[in-house]
C-alpha positions in Angstrom: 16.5 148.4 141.4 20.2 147.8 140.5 22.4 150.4 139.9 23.3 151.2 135.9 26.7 149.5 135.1 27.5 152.5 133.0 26.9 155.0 135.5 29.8 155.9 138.6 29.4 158.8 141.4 32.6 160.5 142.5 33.0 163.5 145.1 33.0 166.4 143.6 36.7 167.9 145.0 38.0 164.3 143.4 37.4 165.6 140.1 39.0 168.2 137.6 37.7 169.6 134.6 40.7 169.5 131.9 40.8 171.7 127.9 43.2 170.0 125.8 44.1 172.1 123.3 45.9 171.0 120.4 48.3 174.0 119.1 47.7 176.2 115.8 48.8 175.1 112.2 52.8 175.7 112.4 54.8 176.1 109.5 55.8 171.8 109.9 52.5 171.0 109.2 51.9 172.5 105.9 54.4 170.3 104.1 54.5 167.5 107.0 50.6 166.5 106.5 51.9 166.6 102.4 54.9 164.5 103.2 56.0 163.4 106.5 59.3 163.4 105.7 59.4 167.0 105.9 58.9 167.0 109.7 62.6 166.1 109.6 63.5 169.4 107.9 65.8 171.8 110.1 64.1 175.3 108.6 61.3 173.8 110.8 63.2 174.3 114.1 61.0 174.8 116.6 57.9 175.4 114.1 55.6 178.9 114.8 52.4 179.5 114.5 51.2 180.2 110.7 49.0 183.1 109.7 46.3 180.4 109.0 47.1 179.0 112.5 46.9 182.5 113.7 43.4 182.9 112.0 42.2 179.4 114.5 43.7 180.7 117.4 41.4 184.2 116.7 38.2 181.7 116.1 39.2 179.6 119.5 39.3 182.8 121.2 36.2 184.2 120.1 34.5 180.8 121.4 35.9 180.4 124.6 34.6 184.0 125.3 31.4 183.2 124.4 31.0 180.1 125.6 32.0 181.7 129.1 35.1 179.0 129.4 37.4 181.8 129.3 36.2 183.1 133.2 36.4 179.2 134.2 39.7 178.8 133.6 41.8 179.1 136.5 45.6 178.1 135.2 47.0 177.8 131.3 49.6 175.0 130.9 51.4 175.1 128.0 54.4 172.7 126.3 57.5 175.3 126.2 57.6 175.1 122.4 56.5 178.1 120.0 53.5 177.1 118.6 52.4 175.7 121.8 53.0 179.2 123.8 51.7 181.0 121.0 48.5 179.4 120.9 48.2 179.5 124.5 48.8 183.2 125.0 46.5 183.5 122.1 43.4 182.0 123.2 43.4 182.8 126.8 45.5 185.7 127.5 44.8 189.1 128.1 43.4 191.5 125.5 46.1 193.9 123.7 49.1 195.2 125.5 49.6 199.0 126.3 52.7 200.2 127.0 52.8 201.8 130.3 51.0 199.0 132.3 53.4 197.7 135.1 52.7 194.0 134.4 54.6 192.3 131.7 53.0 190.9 128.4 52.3 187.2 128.2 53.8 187.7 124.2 55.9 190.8 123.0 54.8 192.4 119.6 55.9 190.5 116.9 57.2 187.8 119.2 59.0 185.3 116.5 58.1 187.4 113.4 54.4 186.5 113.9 53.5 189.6 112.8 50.8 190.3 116.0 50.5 192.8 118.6 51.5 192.2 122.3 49.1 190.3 124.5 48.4 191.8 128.0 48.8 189.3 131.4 45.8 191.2 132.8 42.6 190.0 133.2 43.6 186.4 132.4 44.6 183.6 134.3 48.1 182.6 134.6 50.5 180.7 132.3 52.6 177.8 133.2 55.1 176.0 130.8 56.1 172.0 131.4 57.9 169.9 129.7 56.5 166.8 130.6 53.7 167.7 128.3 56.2 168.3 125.2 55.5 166.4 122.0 57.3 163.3 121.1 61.2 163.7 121.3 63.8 163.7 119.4 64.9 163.9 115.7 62.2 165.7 114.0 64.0 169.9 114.6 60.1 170.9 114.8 60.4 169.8 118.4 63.2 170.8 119.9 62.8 174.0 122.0 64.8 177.3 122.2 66.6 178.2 125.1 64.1 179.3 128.1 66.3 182.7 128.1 65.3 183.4 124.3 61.8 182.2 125.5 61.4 184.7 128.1 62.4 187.6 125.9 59.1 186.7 124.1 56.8 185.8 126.4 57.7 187.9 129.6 54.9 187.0 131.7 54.9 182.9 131.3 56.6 181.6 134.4 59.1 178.9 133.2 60.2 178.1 136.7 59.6 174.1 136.5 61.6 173.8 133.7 65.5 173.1 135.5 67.4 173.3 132.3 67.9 176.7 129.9 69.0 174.7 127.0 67.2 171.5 125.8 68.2 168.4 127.5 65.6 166.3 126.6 66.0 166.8 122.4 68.6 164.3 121.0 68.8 164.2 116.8 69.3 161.2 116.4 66.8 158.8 118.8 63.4 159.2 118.6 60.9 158.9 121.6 59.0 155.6 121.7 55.4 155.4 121.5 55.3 153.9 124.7 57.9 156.3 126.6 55.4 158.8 125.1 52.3 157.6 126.7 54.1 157.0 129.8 55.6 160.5 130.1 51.8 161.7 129.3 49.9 159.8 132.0 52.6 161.1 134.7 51.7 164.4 133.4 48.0 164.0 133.9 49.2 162.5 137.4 50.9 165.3 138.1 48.1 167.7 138.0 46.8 166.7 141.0 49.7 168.1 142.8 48.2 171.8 141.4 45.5 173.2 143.6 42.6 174.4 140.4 40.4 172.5 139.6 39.3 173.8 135.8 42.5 173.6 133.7 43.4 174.7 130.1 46.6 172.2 128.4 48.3 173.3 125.1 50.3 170.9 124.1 50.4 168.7 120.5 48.9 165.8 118.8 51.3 163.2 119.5 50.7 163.1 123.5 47.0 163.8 123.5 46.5 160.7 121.0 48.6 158.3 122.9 48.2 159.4 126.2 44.4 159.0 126.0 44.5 156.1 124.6 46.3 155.0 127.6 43.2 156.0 129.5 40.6 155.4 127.7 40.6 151.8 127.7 38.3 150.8 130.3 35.4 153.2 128.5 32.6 152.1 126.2 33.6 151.7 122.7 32.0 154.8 122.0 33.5 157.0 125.0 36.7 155.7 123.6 36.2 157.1 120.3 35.0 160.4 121.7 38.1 160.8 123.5 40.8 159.5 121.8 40.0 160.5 118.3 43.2 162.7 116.6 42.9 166.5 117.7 42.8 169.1 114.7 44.6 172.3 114.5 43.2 174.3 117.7 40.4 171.9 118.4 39.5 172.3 122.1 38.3 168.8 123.8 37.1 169.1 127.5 37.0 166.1 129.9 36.4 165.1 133.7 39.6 163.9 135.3 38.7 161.3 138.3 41.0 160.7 141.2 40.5 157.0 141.3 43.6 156.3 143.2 43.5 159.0 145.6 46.2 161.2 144.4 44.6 164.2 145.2 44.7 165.2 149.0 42.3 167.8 149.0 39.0 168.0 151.1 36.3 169.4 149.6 35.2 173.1 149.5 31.6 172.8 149.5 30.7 169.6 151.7 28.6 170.9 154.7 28.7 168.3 158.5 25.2 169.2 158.7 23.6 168.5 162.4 25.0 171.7 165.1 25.9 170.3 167.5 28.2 167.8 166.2 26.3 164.0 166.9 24.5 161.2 165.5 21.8 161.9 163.6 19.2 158.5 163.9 17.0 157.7 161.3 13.4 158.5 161.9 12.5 154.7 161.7 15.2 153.5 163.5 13.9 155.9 166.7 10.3 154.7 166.5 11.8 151.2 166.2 13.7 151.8 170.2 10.2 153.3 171.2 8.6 150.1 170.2 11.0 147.7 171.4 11.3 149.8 174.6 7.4 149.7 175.1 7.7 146.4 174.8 9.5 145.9 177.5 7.2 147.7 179.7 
């Protein structure tokens, strides 16, 4: 019987299980999805989470939780923007902060006038910002970051150690990213993550990358996988997908592969044997 064209088998520790998470309404998206002009509007600097937004990130948290993702996940990525970190500390960080405890919060209360309480570090899996997985750069004031020191002051408990510069380099107003620098700044992201050592990761980052960066990848699929993964994220939608080390980025061994035989040495086949017992009878 031949093999099904449509089927593939892959080690197990060549594979990671990936949650893209697009972030929460921000304030640019009210008036942006009306007129997209207004992404270009500098009240929108570095957009926050709305209290609609707010409201998804409660609903995504409530479903990770009960879908038993939320004891999966073993590292949060997040773009260092404010609705991205928001979001992120939101849906998989800790419950409420108490003062007292000796590790920081993931979010200060009212971080950014968002009118919430502090979330606790505890209990939760740690948070990691990079850039690489920023939205598309340049022009729109939606998208260009804060300074990682004003960052910190709000989210104590995010380690921003990747990022080299305190001030946004990569911003300019007046060039904006192309679609294809995009993509390609996306699929070197992806790359990068098999550098990290988990192997179920959560990614909150924003609509522009997701859609062209996996498109980028997507190509080679069915028609219909295609669709399924490609298709535009909504506010807070959560899309998981298996991420295959085809090239063999990842140098990893696996965890749970076993040598079998003890002692170590070849293990014949059953037929093969009685095959040298006849042949060797033969002889006789």
């Amino acid at each position: 019987m031949e093999p099904n064209a449509g089927t593939a088998i892959y080690p197990l520790h060549r594979c990671k299980t990936i949650h893209l998470v697009r972030h929460a309404q921000g304030v640019h998206n009210v008036e942006g999805e009306k007129d997209h002009s207004a992404y270009m509007n500098p009240d929108f600097f570095d957009a926050r989470v709305t209290p609609l937004g707010w409201n998804q990130v409660d609903c995504l948290r409530e479903h990770v939780k009960k879908s038993g993702l939320a004891q999966k996940i073993e590292l949060v990525i997040c773009s260092p923007l404010l609705r991205t970190m928001q979001t992120a500390v939101g849906v998989f960080g800790g419950e409420s902060y108490t003062n007292g405890i000796s590790s920081p919060p993931l979010m200060v209360e009212n971080a950014a006038d968002s009118g919430r309480p502090a979330i606790s570090s505890l209990n939760c899996p740690p948070f990691l910002a990079v850039e690489t997985c920023r939205e598309r750069l340049g022009v729109n004031p939606c998208d260009k970051r804060r300074s990682i020191t004003e960052y910190h002051t709000m989210f104590p408990a995010i380690d921003f150690s990747l990022i080299e510069n305190d001030e946004d380099v990569l911003w300019v107003p007046d060039v904006r990213e192309t679609f294809e620098s995009l993509a390609e700044r996306g699929m070197k992201f992806i790359d990068w993550l098999w550098t990290r050592k988990e192997k179920e990761i959560a990614i909150v980052t924003h609509s522009g990358l997701l859609w062209h960066t996996l498109r980028m990848y997507s190509k080679e699929c069915h028609p219909t996988v295609m669709h399924e993964v490609c298709k535009y994220f909504s506010n807070c939608e959560l899309r998981s997908l298996v991420l295959v080390d085809r090239s063999m980025l990842g140098s990893d061994t696996s965890g749970y592969n076993y040598p079998g035989k003890i002692p170590a040495g070849l293990d014949v086949p059953s037929d093969v044997i009685d095959k040298k017992h006849l042949e060797d009878e033969a002889k006789e």
